[in-house]
C-alpha positions in Angstrom: -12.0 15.3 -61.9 -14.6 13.8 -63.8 -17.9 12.7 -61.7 -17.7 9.2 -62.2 -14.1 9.2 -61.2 -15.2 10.9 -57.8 -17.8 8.5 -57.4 -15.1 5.7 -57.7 -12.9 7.6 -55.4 -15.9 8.0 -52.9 -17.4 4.3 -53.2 -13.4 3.4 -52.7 -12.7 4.8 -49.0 -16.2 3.9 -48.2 -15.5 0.6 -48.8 -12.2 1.0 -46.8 -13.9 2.1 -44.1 -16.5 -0.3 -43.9 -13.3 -3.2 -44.1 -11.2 -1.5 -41.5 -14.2 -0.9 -39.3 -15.6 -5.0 -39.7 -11.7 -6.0 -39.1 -11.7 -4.1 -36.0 -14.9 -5.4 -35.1 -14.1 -8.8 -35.6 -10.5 -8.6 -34.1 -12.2 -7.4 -31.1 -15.1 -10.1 -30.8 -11.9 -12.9 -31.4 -10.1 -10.7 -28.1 -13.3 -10.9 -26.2 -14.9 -14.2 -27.2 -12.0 -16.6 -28.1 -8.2 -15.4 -26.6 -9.7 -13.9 -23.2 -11.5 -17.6 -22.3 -8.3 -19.2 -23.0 -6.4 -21.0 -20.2 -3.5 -19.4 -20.3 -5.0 -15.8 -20.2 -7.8 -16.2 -17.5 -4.5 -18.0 -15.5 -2.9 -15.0 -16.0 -5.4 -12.7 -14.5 -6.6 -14.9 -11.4 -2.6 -14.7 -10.5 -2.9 -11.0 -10.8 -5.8 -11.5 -7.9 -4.4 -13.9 -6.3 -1.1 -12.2 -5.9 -3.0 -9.7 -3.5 -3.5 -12.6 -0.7 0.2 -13.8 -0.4 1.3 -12.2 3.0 4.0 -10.0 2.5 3.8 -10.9 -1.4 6.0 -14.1 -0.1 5.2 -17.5 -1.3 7.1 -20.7 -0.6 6.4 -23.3 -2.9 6.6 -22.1 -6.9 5.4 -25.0 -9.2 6.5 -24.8 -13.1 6.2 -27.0 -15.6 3.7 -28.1 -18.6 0.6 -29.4 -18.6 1.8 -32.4 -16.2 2.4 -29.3 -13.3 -0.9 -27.4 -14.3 -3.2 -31.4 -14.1 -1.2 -32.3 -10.9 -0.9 -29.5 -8.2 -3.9 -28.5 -5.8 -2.0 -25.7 -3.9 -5.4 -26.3 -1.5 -3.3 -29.6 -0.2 0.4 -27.8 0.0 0.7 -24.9 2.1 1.9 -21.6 0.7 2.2 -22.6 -3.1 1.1 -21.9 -6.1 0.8 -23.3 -9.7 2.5 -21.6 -12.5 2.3 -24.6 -15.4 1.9 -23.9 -18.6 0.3 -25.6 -21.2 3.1 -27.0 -23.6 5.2 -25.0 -21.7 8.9 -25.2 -21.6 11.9 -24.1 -19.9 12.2 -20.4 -22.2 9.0 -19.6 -21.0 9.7 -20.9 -17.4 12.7 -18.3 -17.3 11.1 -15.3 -18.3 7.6 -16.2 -16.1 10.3 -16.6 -13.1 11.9 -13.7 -14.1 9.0 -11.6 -14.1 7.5 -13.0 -10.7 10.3 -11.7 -8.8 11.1 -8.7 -11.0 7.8 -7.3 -12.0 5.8 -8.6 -9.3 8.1 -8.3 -6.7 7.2 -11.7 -5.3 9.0 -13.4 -3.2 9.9 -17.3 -3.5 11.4 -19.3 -1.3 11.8 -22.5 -3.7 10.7 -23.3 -7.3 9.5 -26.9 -8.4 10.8 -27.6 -11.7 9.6 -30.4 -14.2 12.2 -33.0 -15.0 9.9 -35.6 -17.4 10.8 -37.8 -20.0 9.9 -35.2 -23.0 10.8 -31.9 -21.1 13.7 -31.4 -23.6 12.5 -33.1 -27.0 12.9 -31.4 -30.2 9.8 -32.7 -30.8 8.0 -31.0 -27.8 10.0 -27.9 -28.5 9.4 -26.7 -31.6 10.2 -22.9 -32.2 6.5 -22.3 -33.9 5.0 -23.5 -29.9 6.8 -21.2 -28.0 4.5 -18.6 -26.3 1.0 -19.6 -27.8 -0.6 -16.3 -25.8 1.3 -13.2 -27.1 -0.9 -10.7 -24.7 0.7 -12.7 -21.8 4.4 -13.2 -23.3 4.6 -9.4 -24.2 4.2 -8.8 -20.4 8.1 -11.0 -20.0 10.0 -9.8 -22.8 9.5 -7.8 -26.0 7.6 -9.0 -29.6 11.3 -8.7 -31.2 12.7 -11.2 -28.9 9.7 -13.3 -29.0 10.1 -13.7 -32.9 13.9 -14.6 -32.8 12.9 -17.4 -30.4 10.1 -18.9 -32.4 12.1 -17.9 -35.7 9.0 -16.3 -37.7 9.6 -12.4 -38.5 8.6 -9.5 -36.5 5.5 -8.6 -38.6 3.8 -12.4 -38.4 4.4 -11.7 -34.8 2.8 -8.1 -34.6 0.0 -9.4 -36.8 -0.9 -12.4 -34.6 -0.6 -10.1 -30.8 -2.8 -7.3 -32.1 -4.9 -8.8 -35.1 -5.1 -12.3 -33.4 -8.6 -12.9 -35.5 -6.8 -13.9 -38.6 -6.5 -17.1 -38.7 -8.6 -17.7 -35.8 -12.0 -17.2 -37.3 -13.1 -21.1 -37.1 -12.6 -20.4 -33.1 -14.6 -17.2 -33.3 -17.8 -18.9 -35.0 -17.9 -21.4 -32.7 -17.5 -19.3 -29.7 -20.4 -17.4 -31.0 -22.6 -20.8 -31.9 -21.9 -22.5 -28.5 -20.9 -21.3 -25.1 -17.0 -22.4 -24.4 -17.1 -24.4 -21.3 -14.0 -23.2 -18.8 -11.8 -25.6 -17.0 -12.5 -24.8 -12.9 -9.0 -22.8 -11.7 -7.5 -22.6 -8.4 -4.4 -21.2 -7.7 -3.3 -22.1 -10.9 -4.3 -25.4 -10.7 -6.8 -26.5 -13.3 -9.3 -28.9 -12.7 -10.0 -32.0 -14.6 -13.1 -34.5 -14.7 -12.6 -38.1 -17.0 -11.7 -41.1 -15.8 -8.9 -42.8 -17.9 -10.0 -46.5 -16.2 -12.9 -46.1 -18.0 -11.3 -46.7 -21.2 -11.0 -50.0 -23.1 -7.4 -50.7 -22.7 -7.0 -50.6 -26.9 -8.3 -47.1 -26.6 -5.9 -46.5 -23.7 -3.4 -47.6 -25.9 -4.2 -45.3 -28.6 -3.8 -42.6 -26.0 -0.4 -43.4 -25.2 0.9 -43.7 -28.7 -0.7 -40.3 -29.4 0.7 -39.0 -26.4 4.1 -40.0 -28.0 4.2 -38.7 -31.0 3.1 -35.4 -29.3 6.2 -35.6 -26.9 8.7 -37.6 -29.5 7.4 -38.3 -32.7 9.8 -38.7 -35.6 12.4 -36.0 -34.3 15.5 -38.1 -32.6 16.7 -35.1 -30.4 16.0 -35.9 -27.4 17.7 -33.2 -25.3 16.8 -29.8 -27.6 19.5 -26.9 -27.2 17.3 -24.3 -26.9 15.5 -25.1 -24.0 18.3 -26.7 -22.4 20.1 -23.2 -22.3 17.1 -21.8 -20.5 17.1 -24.4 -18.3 20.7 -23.4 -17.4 19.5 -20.0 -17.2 16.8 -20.8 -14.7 18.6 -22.5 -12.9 21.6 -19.5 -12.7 18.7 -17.5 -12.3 18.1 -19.0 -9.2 20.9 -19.4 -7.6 21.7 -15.7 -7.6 18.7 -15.0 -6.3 19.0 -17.7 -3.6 15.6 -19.2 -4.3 16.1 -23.1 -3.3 15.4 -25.5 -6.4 13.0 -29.1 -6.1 13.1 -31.2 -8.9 9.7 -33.5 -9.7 9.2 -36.7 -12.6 5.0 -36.4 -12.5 3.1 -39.3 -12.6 2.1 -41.3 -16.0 0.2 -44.2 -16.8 1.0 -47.5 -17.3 0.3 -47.3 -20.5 2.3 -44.5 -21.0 5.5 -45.9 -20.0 4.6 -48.9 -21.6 4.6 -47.5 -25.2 7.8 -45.1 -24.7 9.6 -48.1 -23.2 8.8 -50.1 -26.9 9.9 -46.7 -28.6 12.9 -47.5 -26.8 12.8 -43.9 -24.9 16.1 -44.3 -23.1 15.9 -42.9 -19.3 18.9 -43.4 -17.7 21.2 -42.0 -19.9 18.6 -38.7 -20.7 18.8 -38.1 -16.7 22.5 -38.4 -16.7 23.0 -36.0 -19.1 20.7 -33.4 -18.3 21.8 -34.0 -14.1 25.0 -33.3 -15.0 24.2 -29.4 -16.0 22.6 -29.7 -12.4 25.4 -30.4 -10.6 27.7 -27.9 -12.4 25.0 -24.9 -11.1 23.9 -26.5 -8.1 26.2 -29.0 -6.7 24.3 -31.2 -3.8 22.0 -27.9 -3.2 18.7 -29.5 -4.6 16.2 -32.3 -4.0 14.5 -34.4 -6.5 10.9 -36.1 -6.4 10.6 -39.0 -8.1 6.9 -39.5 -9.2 6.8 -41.4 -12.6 5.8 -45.0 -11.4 3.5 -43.8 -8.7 0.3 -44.5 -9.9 0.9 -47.4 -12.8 -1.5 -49.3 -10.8 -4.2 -46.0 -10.0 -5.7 -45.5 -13.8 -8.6 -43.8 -12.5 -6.7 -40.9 -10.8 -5.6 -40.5 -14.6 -7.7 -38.0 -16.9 -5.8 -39.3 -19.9 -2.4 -41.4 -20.1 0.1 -38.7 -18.7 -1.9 -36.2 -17.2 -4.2 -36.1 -13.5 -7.7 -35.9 -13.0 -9.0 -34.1 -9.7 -9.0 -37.1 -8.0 -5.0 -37.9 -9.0 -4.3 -34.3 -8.4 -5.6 -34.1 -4.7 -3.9 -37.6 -3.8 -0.7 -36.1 -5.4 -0.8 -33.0 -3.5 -1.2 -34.6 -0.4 1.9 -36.9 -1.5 4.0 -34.2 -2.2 3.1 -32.1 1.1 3.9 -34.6 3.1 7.1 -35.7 1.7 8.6 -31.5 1.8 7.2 -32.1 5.5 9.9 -35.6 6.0 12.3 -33.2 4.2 12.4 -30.2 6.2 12.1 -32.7 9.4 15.0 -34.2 8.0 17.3 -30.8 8.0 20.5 -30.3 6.1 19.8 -33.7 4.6 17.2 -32.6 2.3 20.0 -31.2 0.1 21.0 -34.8 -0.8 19.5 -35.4 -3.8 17.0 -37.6 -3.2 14.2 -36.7 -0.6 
């Protein structure tokens, strides 16, 4: 081979090297800096400590849900719970994080509090493309091929993103290196928030809320998504066979909130008939429901936005709830009557 050919060939896997090595090197800064200060991940490991203090790995009260659980719930306020909301979560990864708790972790849980709101089942909020935003955490509950069938992208888009998550999160890397993230205070699962929504000028407020809609309904009509309602079927199977009792909750919004979806002309009644009936088919009278939406239209500063608790909110609400499972159980057999 002629020399200047080798030299080509040489300057070649040099170069190769020096991409594959800066890839890494980046790939692994993005892990690091970016995906390990995310919520869901530093959740994620706090459980794994805090699943060494349950006594006899037994747990009583299971909260799941989306951001409405993770806002609202102080397990400091109910005894023997614990928060497992997700962030935009929904019922498919509900199943599989029950699945694992009692599977994988071998924890046992007496009753699970599900989230029954307004946009739980909208094809809006349901998208396949948001379905398990942290691939290190969903590979834990079920594999990458099943995770790709689920949010419909292909297996490789999938590989690429869990192990090569820097591409197309380089913006978040340069600013993680330029300022210092600032982490949301976590307890038990529950996430602490800080701003005042009474603070707001009421047009801002009700900017909020029609932002808030479009994120829950926006332009998609389906109001009751298939996907996710098979996996709430399948929680809910799930949990009868395992004889882990079921508590339904409605979380708290603003009056704002309910203001703009009842202009929308968000239909309740009918949405809760619908999905209630599934319920009984599973269940039949054996499960309570906690109706929270209205509690607060008159409380904006317990709000950190329109739909979502501050610290303040969530500590009243905790307290609420804690003493209402306290009238329940008082109350015996009864508390399988629906309505607590």
């Amino acid at each position: 081979m002629r020399p200047d050919k080798i030299k080509f060939v040489k300057n070649g896997m040099l170069f190769l090297f020096i991409l594959v090595v800066t890839i890494l090197a980046l790939n692994h800064l993005y892990i690091s800096l970016v995906q390990h200060n995310l919520i869901s991940y530093r959740k994620e490991v706090l459980y794994a400590e805090d699943l060494n203090t349950f006594k006899n790995k037994e747990i009583e009260f299971a909260f799941f849900g989306d951001s409405h659980a993770t806002f609202a719930v102080n397990p400091l306020y109910i005894n023997n719970s614990y928060n497992f909301g997700i962030n935009h979560g929904n019922y498919i990864e509900t199943y599989y994080k029950l699945r694992k708790i009692v599977e994988q972790d071998n924890l046992k849980v007496d009753t699970i509090f599900l989230e029954l709101d307004l946009h739980t089942f909208s094809g809006t909020f349901n998208e396949p493309q948001d379905r398990f935003s942290n691939l290190e955490i969903a590979g834990e509950m079920l594999s990458l091929r099943e995770i790709s069938e689920l949010r419909e992208e292909s297996w490789w888009s999938i590989i690429m993103e869990r192990y090569f998550p820097v591409f197309g999160g380089g913006m978040s890397l340069t600013e993680s290196v330029i300022t210092k993230p600032k982490l949301t205070s976590l307890y038990f699962g529950w996430e602490k928030h800080t701003k005042d929504f009474s603070q707001l000028e009421d047009n801002t407020k009700k900017d909020y809320a029609y932002g808030k809609y479009n994120v829950h309904f926006g332009e998609n009509p389906v109001r009751i998504s298939k996907v996710p309602l098979i996996y709430f079927i399948k929680t809910l199977t799930y949990a009868k066979d395992n004889k882990i009792k079921v508590i339904f909750i409605k979380y708290p919004v603003s009056k704002e909130y309910d203001e703009m979806i009842t202009n929308k002309n968000i239909q309740k009644e009918d949405y809760y008939t619908r999905i209630f009936a599934y319920v009984d088919e599973i269940l039949g009278e054996e499960f309570v429901v906690l109706d929270y939406y209205g509690l607060f239209f008159d409380n904006p500063e317990y709000f950190n936005d329109d739909d979502h608790l501050n610290y303040i909110g969530a500590e009243v609400f905790s307290r609420k709830i804690s003493e209402d499972l306290n009238s329940c159980i008082d109350e015996g057999p009864e508390m399988n009557k629906n309505v607590c």
